[in-house]
N, C-alpha and C positions, 0 to 999 in steps of 0.2 A: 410489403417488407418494411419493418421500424424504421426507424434513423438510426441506431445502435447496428442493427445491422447491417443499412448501406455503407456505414463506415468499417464495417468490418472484412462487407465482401471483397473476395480476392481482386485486384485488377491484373492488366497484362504486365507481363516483362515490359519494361522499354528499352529497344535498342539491346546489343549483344549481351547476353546475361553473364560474362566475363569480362565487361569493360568496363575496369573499378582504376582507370585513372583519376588521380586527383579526387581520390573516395575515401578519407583515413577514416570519417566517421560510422562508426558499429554502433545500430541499439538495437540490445540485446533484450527481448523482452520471453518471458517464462511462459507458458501454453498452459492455462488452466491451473494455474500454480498452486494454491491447497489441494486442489482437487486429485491432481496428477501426485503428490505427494502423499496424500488417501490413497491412491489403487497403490502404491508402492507395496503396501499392509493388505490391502484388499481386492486382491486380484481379479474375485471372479464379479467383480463389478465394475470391468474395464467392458467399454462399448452401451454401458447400458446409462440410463441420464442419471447423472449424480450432482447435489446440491451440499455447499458445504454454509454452515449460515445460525445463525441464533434461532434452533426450535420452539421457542414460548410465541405466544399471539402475537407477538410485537416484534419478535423476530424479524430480520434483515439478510438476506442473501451476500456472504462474504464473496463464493467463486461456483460458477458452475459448469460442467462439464458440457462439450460443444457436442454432445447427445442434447440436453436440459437446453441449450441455448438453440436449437432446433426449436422449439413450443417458446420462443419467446422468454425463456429467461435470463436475467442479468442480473450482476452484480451492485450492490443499492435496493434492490427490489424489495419489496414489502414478503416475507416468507409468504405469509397467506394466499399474498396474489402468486408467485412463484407456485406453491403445491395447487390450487386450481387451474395454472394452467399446463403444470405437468405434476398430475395427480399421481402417478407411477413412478417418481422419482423416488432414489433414497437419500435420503438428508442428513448427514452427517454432522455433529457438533465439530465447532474451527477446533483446532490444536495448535496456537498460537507458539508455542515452545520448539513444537518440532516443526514448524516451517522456517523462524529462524534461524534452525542448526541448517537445516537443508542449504538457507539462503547461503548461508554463511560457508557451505562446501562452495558451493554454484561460485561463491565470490572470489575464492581464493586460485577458482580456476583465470577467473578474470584476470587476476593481480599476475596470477604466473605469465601470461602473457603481452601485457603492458601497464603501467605505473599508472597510466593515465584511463581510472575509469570513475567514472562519475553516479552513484547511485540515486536511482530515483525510487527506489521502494523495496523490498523485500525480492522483489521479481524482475527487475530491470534495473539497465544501464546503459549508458554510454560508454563507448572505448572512443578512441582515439590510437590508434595503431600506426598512426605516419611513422615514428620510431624504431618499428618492429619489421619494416621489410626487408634489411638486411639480413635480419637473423630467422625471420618464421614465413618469409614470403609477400607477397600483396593481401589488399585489405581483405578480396572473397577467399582467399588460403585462409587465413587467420579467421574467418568467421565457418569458413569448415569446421574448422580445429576447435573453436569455442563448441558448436553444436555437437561433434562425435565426442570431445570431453566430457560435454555434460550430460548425453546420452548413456556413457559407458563408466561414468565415476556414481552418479546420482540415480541413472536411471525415470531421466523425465526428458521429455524435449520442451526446447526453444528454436523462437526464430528470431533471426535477425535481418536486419534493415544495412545497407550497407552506403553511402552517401557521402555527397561535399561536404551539408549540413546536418547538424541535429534535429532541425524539423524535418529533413527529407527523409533519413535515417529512419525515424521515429515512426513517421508515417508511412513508409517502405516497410518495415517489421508487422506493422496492421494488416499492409495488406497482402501480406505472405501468411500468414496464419492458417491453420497451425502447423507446427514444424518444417517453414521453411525459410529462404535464404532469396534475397531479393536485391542486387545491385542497381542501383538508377543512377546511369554514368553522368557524369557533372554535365556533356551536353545532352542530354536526356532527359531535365528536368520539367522543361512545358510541355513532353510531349508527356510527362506522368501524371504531375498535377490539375492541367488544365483541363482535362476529363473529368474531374474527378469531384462531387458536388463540393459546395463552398462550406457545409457540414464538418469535409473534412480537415479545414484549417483550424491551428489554436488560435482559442477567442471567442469563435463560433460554438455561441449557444443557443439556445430555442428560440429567443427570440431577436441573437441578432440575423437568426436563419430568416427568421419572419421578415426581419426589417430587408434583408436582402433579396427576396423572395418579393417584396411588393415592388421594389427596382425592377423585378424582371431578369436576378442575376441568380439563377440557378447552378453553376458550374464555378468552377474554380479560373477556369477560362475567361466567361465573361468576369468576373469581378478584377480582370488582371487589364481588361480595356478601358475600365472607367478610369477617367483622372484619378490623382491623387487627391483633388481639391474637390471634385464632386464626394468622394470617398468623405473623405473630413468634414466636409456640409453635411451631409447624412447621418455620419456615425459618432462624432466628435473626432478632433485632430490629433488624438493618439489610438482610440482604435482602428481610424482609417489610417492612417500612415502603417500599423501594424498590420492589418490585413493585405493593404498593396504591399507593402516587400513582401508579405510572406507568398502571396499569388503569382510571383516569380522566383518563390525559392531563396530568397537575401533572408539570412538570418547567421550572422557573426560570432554566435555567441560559442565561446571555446569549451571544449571539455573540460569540469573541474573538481581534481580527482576527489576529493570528499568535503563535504557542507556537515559540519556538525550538526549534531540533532539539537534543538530550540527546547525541547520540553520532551517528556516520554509519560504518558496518562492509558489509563482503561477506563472506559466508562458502560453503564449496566443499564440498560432498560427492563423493567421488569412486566412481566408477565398483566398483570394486572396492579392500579395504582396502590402504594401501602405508606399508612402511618403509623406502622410498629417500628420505635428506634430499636430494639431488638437486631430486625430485619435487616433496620438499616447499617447499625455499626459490621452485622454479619459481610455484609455487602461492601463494605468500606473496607473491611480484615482482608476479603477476597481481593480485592481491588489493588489496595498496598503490597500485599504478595504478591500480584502479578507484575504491577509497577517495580518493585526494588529487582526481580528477579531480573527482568530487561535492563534495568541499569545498569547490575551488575554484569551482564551476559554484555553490554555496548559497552564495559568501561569508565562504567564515568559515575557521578556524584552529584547533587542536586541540591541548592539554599532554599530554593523555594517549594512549598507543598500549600497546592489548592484542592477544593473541593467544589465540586457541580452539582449543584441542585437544581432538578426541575419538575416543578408542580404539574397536578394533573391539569392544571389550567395551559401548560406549556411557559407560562413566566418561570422563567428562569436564572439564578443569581447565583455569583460564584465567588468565594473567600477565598484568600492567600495570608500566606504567613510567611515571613522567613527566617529561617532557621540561625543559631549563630553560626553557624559551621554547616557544611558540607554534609548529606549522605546518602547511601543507598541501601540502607538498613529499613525492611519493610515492616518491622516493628515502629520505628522512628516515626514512618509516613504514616502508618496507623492511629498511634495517639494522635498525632496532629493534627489529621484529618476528621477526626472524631471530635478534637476539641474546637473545631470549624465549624463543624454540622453543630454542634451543640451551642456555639453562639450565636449561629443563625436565627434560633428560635423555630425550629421548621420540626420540632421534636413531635409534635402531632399532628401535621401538616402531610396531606397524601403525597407519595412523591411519584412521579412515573419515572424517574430516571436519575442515578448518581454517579458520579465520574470522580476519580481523584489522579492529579497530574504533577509534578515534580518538573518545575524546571530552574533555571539558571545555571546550566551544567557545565561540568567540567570535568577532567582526567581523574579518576577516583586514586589512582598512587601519586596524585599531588594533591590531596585532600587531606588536613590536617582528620588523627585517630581522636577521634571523643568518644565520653560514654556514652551510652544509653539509656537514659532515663533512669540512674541509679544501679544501672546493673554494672556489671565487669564486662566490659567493648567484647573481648574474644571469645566470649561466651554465647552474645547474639550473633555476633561478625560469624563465626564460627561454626555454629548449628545453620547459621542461611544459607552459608556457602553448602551445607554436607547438604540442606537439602536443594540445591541447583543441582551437585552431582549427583544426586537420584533420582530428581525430573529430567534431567540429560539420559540417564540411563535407560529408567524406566518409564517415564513419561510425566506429565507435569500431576496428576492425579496420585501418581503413588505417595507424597510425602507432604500432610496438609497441615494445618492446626485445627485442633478437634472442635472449634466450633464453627467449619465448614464441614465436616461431615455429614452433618443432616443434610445439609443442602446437595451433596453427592447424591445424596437416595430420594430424592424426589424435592427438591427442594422451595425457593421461591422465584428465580426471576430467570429471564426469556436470554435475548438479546444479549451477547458483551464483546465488546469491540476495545482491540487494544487500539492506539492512536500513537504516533511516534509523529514529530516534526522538527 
């Protein structure tokens, strides 16, 4: 069995599976969340292994279906290696547009029922419900009520994690997958964790697994009997002090209802390396579309616009610019991004991969109105908005600029990953 998977297998209930004293925190995490979003549209490929993921050579596994995660696949994975080890999958390209209207229903169920929810990605969150048991019951009611909402408004399930803390929460939700609901009552907690290997705590990577593994501390158990100070000899004095509280469950940290986004970027791997800037401004067009559309769809407005370049060597260098003023006009990011790459010098230079990213953001109805490069503002402002509501509509492919068209019918590049932070 992986390490992906021991962390994911179910473990037991601990203790009464309705003794959610002293348990406000919910994390609330999506079950296959592109994927389950796909059979919504494509029904008769419910039970069967589905991959949702960048189909070119270089392609990347976005989410796969827990059929596909049976043969070993996950999410990060190299496509390639994913389709040899389940040959029989069908692979769908991401639709990045329609998972965040989805998110965005999911989310609102959240908010309907308490103020206090914290996102951590397109597919989860934190509640904090201490608030809410006057009016909607205890924390396992209110996590009912998240799950048959979003079963019967969205039609996908989640499960949730119910807890003292955020880490227990978080990792109660793992280990209830998929589709269900798991309360670890506050005195409950060593008898859940300390089973449980030391893998499964945050922090633990492959090789601080390694490094704990030649200690001899395979469980979550043992690594909660070492000093604190043998801990900190071993690992340094803030990883060890982070792993001993978290190996008894101590983790403070409050629910906090939203963390603006730092930056909002797509970036492209292609298929194979290329030094056509043709290709490449194509690639940048596409990119800045997807980019402004997310901005405008989160609200906000952006000074800064970089560009990602990386050689088929893997060096990698990245230009910023910033803007006088605010925007999230995907025409805007385009010149600017084009006139980055062009003073890069990289104009005949193979590239395996280019990203363009807008940050320094802020509320776009406090964003002073400019023009456009010469044009009349509500002219481009105007035409991007019409086509957000015909990618809302009809999907993000119905309404392009013509010279991504070719690239619809067979185009150039593999891989494209939006990135939000």
């Amino acid at each position: 069995m992986s390490r992906k998977q021991q962390l994911h297998r179910p473990g037991p209930v601990p203790g009464p599976p309705g003794d959610d004293s002293g348990c406000p925190i919910l994390h609330v995490d999506m079950d296959a969340f592109f994927v389950s979003v796909e059979l919504l549209e494509r029904p008769e490929l419910v039970g069967r292994p589905v991959i949702v993921g960048g189909v070119g050579a270089r392609g990347v596994v976005s989410a796969a279906s827990y059929e596909a995660r049976e043969y070993g696949v996950h999410s990060a994975m190299p496509m390639t290696r994913a389709r040899r080890l389940c040959p029989q999958a069908v692979v769908l390209p991401p639709r990045h547009e329609r998972y965040s209207a989805v998110s965005a229903a999911v989310f609102e169920i959240f908010r309907s029922l308490t103020p206090l929810v914290e996102p951590l990605s397109l597919d989860e969150a934190f509640l904090d419900v201490a608030g809410a048991r006057r009016r909607l019951g205890r924390p396992a009611e209110v996590a009912r009520m998240v799950r048959e909402q979003v079963r019967e408004q969205q039609g996908i399930t989640c499960s949730v994690g119910v807890a003292s803390t955020k880490f227990v929460a978080k990792l109660a939700s793992t280990r209830c997958k998929p589709d269900g609901l798991l309360v670890v009552p506050a005195d409950g907690i060593e008898e859940f964790l300390h089973p449980l290997p030391v893998a499964a705590l945050w922090g633990v990577g492959e090789r601080t697994e390694e490094a704990l593994t030649r200690l001899g501390l395979r469980t979550v158990g043992q690594l909660a009997q070492v000093s604190l100070a043998t801990l900190q000899r071993e690992l340094g004095n803030a990883l060890g002090n982070h792993l001993h509280e978290l190996s008894w469950g101590r983790d403070p940290r409050a629910v906090v209802p939203h963390t603006p986004d730092k930056s909002i970027g797509a970036e492209e791997t292609f298929d194979t390396d290329i030094d056509d800037p043709e290709i490449i401004r194509r690639e940048l067009l596409r990119l800045a579309e997807r980019v402004g559309a997310r901005l405008r769809a989160s609200g906000n407005a952006g000074r800064t616009v970089s560009v990602k370049l990386r050689m088929a060597n893997f060096k990698t260098i990245t230009r910023a610019r910033t803007l006088r003023e605010p925007t999230d006009l995907a025409r805007v990011i385009y010149v600017t991004a084009c006139e980055l790459y062009e003073a890069a010098g990289l104009e005949r230079v193979r590239l395996r991969l280019v990203g363009v990213r807008v940050e320094n953001l802020g509320p776009s109805d406090q964003a002073p109105r400019q023009l456009a490069f010469d044009e009349p503002e509500t002219g481009w402002r105007e035409a991007e908005r019409a086509m957000d509501q015909v990618a809302h509509r009809f999907g993000s492919g119905a309404v392009r600029p013509a010279a991504l068209v070719r690239r619809a019918h067979g185009g150039d590049a593999g891989d494209d990953r939006d990135v939000r932070e």
